[in-house]
C-alpha positions in Angstrom: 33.8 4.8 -1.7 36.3 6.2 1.1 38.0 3.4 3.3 38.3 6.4 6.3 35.5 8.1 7.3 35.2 11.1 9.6 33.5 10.7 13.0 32.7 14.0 13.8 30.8 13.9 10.0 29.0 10.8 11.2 28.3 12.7 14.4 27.0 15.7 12.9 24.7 14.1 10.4 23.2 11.9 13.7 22.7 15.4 15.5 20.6 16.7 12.4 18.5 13.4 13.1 19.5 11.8 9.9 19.2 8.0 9.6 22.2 5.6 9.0 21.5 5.0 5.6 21.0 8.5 4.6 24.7 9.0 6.2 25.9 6.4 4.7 25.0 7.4 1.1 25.8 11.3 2.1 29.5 10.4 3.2 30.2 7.5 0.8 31.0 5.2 3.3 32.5 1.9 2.7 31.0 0.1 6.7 27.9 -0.8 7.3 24.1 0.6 7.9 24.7 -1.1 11.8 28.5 0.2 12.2 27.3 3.7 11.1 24.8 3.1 14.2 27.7 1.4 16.7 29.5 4.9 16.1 26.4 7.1 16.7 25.3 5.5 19.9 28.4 5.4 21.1 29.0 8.8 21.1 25.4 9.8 21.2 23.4 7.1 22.9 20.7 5.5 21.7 17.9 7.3 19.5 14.3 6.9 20.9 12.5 4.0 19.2 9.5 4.8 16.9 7.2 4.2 19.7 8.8 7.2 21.7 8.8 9.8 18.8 5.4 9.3 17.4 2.8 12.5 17.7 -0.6 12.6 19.2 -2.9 11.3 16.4 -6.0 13.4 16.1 -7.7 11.8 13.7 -7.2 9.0 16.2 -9.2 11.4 18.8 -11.7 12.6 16.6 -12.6 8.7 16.2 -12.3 8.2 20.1 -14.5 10.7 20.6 -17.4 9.6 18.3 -17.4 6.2 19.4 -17.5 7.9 22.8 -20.6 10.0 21.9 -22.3 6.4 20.4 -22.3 5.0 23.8 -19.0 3.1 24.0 -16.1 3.3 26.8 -12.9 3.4 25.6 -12.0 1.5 29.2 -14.1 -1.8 28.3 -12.9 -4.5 25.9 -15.5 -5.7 23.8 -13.7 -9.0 23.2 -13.3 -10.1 26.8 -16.4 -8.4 28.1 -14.0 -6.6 31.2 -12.7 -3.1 32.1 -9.1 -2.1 31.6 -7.3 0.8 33.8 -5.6 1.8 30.1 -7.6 2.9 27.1 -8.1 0.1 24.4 -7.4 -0.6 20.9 -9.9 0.1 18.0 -11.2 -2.7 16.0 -13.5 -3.0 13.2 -15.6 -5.9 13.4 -15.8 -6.5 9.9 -14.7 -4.8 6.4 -17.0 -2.4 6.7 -15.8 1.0 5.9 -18.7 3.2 8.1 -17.8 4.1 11.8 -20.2 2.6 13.4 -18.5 -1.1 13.5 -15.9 0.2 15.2 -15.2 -1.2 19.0 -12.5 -0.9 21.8 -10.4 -3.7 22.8 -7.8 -4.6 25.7 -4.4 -5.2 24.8 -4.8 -8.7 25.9 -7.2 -8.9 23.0 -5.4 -6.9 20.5 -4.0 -8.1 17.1 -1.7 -6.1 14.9 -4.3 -5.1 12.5 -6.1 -3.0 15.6 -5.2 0.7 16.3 
């Protein structure tokens, strides 16, 4: 392990949109995961959460649309029995793999296991 590290090596590897552990490993360095992520913010700023980088999901919209074509509003929680300005959540209502037990809910509704 090194004791000195290079920032502008840090820096680079954060550009290339490597995580700090991956940097850490790549550059043998002896500070931690979070220090490695104290120097790129610093310099860079802050990388987008998860949330902010994910891609449109069209298998997610291929589902939206079939519930859709089966009679159901994505704008109406079935849980609640009200209609939301923002598109719900999908839950199934019971272990059933078939698409057809599928419903919207509100995000006042929502649990973790919904999508």
């Amino acid at each position: 392990m090194h004791d000195r590290y290079d920032i502008e090596e840090i820096i680079y590897y954060a550009q290339k949109g490597m995580p700090a552990r991956f940097i850490k490993e790549e550059l043998g360095l002896s500070i931690s995961e979070r220090q490695v992520q104290r120097v790129v913010a610093t310099r860079l700023g802050r990388r987008p959460t998860r949330q902010a980088i994910q891609r449109p999901d069209s298998l997610r919209d291929r589902v939206v649309a079939y519930m859709e074509s089966q009679g159901l509003d994505r704008y109406y929680c079935t849980a609640c029995e009200r209609r939301r300005l923002e598109p719900g959540f999908i839950r199934a209502l019971n272990a059933d793999r078939s698409l057809d037990v599928l419903v919207f809910v509100c995000r006042h509704c929502s649990v973790a296991s919904d999508v």
